[in-house]
VOTOR-477543 format. One record per residue: x, y, z of N, C-alpha, C in turn; residue in three letters. Coordinates in steps of 0.2 Angstrom, whole numbers, plus 5000, padded with zeros to 4 digits. Example, Ala and Ser with C-alpha at 12.3 -4.5 7.8 and 13.67 -1.06 7.14 Angstrom:
506649725039506249785039506649845039ALA
506449895035506849955036506450005039SER
//
This chain:
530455395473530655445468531055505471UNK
530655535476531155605480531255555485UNK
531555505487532055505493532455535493UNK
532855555489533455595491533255675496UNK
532755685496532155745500532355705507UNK
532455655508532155635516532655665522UNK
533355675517533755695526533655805525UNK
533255835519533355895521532755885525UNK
532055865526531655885529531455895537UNK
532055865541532555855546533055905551UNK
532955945545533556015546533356045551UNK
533756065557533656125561533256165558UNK
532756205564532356245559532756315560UNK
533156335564533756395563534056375558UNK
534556325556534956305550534456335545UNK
533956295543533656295536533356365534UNK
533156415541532956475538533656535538UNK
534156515540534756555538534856545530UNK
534956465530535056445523534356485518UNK
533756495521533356515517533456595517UNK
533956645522533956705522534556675513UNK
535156635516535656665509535456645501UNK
534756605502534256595495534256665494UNK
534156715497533756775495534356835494UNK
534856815496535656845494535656805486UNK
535856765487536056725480535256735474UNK
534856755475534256795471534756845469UNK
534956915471535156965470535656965467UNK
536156905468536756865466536556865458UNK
536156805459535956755450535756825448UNK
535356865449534956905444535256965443UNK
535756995445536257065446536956995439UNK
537056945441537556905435537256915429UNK
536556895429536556885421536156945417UNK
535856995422535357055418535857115418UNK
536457135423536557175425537157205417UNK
537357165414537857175408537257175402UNK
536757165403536157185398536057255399UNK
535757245402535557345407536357375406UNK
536657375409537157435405537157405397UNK
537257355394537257355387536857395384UNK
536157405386535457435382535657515384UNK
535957525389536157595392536857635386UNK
536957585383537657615377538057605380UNK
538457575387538957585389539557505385UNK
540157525386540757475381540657425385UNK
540957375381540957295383541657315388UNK
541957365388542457365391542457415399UNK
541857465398541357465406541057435409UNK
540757385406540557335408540857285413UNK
541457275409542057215413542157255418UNK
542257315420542757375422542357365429UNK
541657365429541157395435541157305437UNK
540957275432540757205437541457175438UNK
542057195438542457165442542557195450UNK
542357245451542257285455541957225464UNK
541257215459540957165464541657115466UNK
541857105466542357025465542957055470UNK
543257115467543657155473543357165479UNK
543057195480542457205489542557115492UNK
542457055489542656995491543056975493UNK
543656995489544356965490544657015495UNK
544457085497544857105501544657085508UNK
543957075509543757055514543556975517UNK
544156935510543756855514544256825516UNK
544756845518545456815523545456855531UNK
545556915531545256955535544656925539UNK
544256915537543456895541543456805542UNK
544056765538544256725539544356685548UNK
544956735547545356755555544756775557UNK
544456825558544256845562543456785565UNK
543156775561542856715561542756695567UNK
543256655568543456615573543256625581UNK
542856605585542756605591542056665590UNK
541656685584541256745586540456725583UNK
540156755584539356725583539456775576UNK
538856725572538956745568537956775566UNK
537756795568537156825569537256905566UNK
537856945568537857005566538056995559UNK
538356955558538756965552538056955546UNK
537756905546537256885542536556935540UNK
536456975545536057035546536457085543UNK
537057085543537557155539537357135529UNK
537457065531537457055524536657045520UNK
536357035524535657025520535257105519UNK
535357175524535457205521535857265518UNK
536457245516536957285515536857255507UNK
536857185505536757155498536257205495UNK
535557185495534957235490535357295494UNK
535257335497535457425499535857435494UNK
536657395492537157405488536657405482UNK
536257345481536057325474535557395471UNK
535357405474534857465474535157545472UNK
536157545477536157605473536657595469UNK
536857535466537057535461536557555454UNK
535957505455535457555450535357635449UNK
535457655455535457755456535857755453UNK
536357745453537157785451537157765444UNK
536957705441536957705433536457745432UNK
535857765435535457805431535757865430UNK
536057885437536457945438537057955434UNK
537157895429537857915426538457915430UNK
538457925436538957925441539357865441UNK
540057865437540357805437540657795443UNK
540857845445541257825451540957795459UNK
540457825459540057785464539657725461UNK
539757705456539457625451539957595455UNK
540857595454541357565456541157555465UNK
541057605470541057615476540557545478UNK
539857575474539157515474539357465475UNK
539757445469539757385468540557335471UNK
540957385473541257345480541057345487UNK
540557395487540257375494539757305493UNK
539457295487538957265487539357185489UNK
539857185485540557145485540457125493UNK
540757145494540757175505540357125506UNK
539757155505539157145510539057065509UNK
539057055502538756965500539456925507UNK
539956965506540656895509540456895518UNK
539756925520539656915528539256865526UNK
538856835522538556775523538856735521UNK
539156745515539556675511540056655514UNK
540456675519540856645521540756615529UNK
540356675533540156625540539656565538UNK
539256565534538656505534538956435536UNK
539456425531539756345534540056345540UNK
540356375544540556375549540056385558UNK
539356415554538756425557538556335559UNK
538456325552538156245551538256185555UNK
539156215554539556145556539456155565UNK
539356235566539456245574538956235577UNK
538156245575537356235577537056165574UNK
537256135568536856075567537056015569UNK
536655945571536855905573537255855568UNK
537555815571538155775565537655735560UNK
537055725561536755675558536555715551UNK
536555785553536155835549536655895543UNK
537155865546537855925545537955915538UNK
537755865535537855835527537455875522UNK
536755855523536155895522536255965521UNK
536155995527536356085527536556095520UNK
537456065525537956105518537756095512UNK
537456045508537456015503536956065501UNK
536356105504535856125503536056205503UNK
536556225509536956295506537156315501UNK
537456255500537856255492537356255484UNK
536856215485536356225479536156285481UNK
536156355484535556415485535756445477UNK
536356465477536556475470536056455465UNK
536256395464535756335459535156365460UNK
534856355464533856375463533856425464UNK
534156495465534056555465534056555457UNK
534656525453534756545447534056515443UNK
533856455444533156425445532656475445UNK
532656495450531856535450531856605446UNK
532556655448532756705443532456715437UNK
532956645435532656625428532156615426UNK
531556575430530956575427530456645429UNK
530756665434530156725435530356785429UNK
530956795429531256825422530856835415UNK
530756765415530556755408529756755407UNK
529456735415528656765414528456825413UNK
528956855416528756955418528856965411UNK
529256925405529456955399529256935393UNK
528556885397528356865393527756905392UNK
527556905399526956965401526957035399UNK
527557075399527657125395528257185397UNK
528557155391529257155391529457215390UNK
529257275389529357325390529057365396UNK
528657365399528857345408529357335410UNK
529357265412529957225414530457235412UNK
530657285409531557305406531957255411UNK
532557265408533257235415533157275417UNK
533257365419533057385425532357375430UNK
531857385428531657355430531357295435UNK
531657225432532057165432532357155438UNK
533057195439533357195441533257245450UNK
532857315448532457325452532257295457UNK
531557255456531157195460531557165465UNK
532457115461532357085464532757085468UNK
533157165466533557205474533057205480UNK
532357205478531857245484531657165487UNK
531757115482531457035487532057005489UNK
532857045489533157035495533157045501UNK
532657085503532557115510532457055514UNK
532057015508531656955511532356915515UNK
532656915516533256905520533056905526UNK
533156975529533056995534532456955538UNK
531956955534531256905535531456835539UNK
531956815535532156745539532656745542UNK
533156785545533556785549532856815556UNK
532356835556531856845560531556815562UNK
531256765559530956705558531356655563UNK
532056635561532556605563532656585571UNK
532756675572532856675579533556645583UNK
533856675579534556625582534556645587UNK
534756565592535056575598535756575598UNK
536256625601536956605601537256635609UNK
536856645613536556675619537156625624UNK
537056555621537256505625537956505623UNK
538256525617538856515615539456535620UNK
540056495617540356525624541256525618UNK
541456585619542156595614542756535619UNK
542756485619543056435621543856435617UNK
543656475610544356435605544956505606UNK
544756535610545456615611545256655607UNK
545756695606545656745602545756725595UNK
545556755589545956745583546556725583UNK
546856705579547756675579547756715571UNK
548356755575548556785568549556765566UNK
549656705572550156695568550056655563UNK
550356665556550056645550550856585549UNK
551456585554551956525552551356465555UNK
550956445560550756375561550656355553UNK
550356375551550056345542550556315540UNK
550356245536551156215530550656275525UNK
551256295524551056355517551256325510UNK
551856285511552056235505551456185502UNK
551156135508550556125506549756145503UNK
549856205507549356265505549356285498UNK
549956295495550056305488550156285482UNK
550056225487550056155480549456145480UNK
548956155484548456125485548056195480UNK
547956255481547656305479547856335472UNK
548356325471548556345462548056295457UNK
547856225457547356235451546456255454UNK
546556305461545956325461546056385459UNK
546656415460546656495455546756505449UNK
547156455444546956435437546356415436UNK
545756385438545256395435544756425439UNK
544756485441544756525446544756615440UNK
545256595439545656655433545256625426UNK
545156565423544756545416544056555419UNK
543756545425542956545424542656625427UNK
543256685428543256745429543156785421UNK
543456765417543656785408542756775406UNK
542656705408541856705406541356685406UNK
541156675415540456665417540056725416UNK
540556785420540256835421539756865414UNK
540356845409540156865403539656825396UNK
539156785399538956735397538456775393UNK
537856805397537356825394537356885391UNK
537956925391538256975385538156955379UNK
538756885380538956825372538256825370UNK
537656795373537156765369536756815365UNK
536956875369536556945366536756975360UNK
537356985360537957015356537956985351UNK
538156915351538556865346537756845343UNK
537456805347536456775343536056815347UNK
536056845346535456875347534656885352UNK
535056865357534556805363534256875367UNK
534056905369533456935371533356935379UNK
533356945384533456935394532856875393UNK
532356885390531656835390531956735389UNK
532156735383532656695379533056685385UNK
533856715386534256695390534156675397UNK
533556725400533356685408532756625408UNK
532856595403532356535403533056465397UNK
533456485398534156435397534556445403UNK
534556495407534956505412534556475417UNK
533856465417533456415422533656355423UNK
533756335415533656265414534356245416UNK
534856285411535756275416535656275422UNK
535056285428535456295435535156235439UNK
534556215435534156155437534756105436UNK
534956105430535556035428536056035432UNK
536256115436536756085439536756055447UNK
535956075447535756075455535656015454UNK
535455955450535255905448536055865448UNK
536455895444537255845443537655865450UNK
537455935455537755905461537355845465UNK
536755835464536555765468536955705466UNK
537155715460537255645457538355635460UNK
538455685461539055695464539255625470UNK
538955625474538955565478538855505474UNK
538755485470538655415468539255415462UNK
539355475459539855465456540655445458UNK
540555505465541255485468541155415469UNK
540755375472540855305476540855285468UNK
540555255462540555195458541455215455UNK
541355285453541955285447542555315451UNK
542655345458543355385460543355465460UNK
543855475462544255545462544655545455UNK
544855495454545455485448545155505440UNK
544555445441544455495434543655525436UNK
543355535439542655595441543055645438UNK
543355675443543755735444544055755435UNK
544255715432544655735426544155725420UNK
543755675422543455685417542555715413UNK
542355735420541655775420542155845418UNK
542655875422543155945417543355935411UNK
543555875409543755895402543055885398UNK
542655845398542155865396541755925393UNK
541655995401541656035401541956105398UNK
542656055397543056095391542856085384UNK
542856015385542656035377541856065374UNK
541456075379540856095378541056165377UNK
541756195382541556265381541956305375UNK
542456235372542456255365542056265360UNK
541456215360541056205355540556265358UNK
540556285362540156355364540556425360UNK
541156415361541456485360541356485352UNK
541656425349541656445342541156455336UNK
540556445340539656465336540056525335UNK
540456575338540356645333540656635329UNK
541056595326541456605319540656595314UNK
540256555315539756565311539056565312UNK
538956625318538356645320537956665315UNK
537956675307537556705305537256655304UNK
537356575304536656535301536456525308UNK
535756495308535156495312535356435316UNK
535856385313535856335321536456335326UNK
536756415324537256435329536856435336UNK
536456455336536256505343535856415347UNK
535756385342535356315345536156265347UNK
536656285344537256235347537456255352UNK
537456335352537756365361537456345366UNK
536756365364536356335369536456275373UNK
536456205366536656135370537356135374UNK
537956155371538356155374538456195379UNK
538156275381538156285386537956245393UNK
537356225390537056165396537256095397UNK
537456095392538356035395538756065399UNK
539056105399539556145403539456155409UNK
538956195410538656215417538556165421UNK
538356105422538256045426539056005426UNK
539455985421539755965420540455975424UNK
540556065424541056095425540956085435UNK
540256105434540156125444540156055447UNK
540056005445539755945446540655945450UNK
541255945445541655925448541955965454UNK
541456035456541856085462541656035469UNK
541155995471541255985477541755905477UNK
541755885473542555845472543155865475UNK
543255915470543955965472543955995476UNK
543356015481543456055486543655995493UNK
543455955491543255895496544255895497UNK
544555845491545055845489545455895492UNK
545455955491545955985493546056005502UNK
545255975503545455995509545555945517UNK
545655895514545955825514546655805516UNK
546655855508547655845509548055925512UNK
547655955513548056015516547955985525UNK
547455915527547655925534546955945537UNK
546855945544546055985546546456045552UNK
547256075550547556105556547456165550UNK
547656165545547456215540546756205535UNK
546256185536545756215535545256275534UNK
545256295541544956355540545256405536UNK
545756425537546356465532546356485527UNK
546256395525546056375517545456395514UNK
544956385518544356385517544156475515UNK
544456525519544456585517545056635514UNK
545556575512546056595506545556565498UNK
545356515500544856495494544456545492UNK
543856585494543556635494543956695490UNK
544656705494544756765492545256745483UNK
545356675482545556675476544956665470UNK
544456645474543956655469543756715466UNK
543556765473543456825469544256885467UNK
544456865470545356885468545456905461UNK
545156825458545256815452544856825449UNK
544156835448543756875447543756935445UNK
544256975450544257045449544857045445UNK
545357025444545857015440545457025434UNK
545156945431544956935425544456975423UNK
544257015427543657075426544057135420UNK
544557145425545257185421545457185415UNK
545557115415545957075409545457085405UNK
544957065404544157075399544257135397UNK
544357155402544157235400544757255394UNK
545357245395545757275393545957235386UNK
545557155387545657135379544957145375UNK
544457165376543957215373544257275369UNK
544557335375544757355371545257355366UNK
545657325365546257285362545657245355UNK
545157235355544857215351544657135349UNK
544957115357544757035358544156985355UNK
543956955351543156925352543156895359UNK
542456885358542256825364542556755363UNK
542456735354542656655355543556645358UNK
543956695358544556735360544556705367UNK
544056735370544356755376543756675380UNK
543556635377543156595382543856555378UNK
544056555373544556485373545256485376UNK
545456565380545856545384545856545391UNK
544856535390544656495398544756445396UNK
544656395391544556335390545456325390UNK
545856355390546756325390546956335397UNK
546656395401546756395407546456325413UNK
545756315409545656255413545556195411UNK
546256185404546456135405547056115408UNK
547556175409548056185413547856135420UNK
547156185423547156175430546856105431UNK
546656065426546356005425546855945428UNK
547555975423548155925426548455935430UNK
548355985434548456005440548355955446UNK
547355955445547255925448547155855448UNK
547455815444547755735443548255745445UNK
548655785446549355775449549255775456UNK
548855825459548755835467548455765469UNK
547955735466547555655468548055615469UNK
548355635463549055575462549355585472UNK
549555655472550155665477549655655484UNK
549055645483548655665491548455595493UNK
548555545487548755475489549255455492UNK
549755475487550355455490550555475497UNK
550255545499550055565507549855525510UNK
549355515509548955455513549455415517UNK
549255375512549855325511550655295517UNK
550655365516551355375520551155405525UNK
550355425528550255445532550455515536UNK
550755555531551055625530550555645532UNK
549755665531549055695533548855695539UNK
548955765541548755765550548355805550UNK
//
């Protein structure tokens, strides 16, 4: 029944406790995403300061994930991992001062530095992986870097909801939120533990190259436009998920992190299933058909407000949110695989840290946007359905690129 356990238990024990330091990043991650728009909500602050301060995190990323891309290259990645595990809780921590403090302008500062600090682990770890781990084990790792999200949102979620069961006035979101800045540290614990050697490494690959003409840039940007349309729809409203359930039914942080548990187990659950999908049914239809699914989940999620005042609104969000959330990520290691196939293995890395920075790019974009159609007097069912138009744009995007990355093949164009 757990075979699928057999190739992590295997891992380098340097890999697996790095990968256990960015569990303990992505903790302060999961639980700063879904408590942090509650806590200021309970604070009186606008739905429209709210979008304002958390697009903030998303900027600190984008401006530093091309940049440390380049730089990357040819450097041990030991400092950088130690910048991040305690610079993430430090930020987290004085973002909580500065809201208590009122201080908006250092809440902005906080939270792009915290921005900052997360993009030293998020972006050297695969390249850590691929540099330190054996090829037999290199599948493993990453697949298991990639779920830290997933069960950090996992345990967040249930620890959340025991503390809030126990006594919830205690355990406020501040509070909450508090704890799990200070079980970031526990980072550091395992980058200690780990022990990396990189003593032996040897900068064999040159300096940085910062001529940016080597790259096909044409293929670069055929490849990455349906990753920044939906990039730009799931910026509009992930971030703002558990605001919805608050605002619009009535869900409570106790309530919502005990359905945001169960969404992260389903997704960590539908990445396994990823490999077997790809092999029986394709790229052709996996890829287009787990997303439109997803979309229509996240219609049938948005539009519970038009009649949230009956009792089985808040039970149909809930189903369809948990539709959504597996359905939508299930098809990101597709896509990712996908596009970095067809851009070539000479433009990789490039891409790999142009990706990052379109993610949070558009994050802080869509932070923006939020904000400015709150004020403009936007609802949510509004603004989650022109995630759901944006990603169905990017959907047929990416049918079209499978289409073209075959015909690549094919022709043997892919160097």
């Amino acid at each position: 029944m757990l075979k699928f356990l057999k190739p992590y238990r295997t891992i380098e024990r340097q890999i697996l406790l790095v990968i256990l330091a960015e569990f303990f990043i992505q903790l302060v991650n999961a639980t700063f995403m879904n408590m942090l728009p509650l806590y200021l909500h309970s604070l009186h602050y606008s739905k429209q300061d709210i979008a304002g301060f958390i697009s903030f995190r998303f900027l600190g990323v984008f401006l530093l994930a091309l940049p440390l891309g380049i730089l990357l290259k040819g450097k041990k990645m030991k400092p950088f991992f130690y910048t991040s595990c305690i610079g993430v809780p430090f930020f987290a921590l004085c973002i909580l001062y500065f809201i208590d403090q009122r201080n908006e302008p250092l809440i902005y500062i906080s939270q792009l530095l915290w921005g900052a600090s997360f993009t030293f682990i998020q972006i050297p770890i695969l390249p850590f992986i691929l540099r330190y781990s054996s090829e037999k084990h290199q599948t493993a790792s990453i697949a298991l870097s990639y779920s830290t999200w997933s069960f950090a949102g996992i345990v967040s979620g249930i620890l959340i909801a025991i503390v809030d069961y126990i006594n919830p006035a205690l355990f406020n979101e501040r509070m909450v939120l508090l704890i799990f800045s200070v079980l970031g540290f526990a980072g550091i614990i395992m980058l200690l533990l780990a022990n990396i050697k990189e003593d032996d490494f040897i900068n064999d690959t040159g300096k940085p190259s910062y001529n940016l003409a080597q790259y096909d840039w044409v293929i670069i940007f055929k490849a990455l436009i349906p990753t920044l349309i939906i990039a730009v729809g799931a910026g509009l409203t992930i971030p703002f998920i558990s605001l919805f359930f608050e605002e619009v039914h009535g869900m409570h942080k106790g309530h919502f992190s005990i359905v945001s548990a169960v969404a992260a187990l389903l997704v960590a659950w539908g990445a396994l299933l990823v490999p077997d999908i790809k092999r029986n049914i394709g790229y052709k239809i996996a890829v287009p058909t787990t997303q439109s699914l997803a979309i229509v989940s996240l219609v049938a999620l948005a539009t519970t407000q038009f009649y949230n005042q009956m009792s089985i609104a808040v039970v149909i969000a809930i189903i369809f949110y948990l539709l959504r959330q597996p359905l939508m990520n299930m098809a990101g290691p597709m896509t990712t695989e996908i596009v970095m196939n067809y851009v070539g293995e000479k433009n990789r890395e490039i891409v790999s840290a142009l990706t990052s920075a379109i993610w949070s790019g558009s994050w802080f974009i869509s932070g923006l946007l939020v904000q400015l159609l709150f004020v403009q007097g936007f609802a949510f069912v509004n603004i989650f359905l022109l995630t759901a138009l944006l990603y169905t744009v990017g959907v047929v995007w990416y049918m079209i690129l499978i289409k073209d990355y075959e015909r690549r093949k094919k022709a043997n164009l892919i160097k």
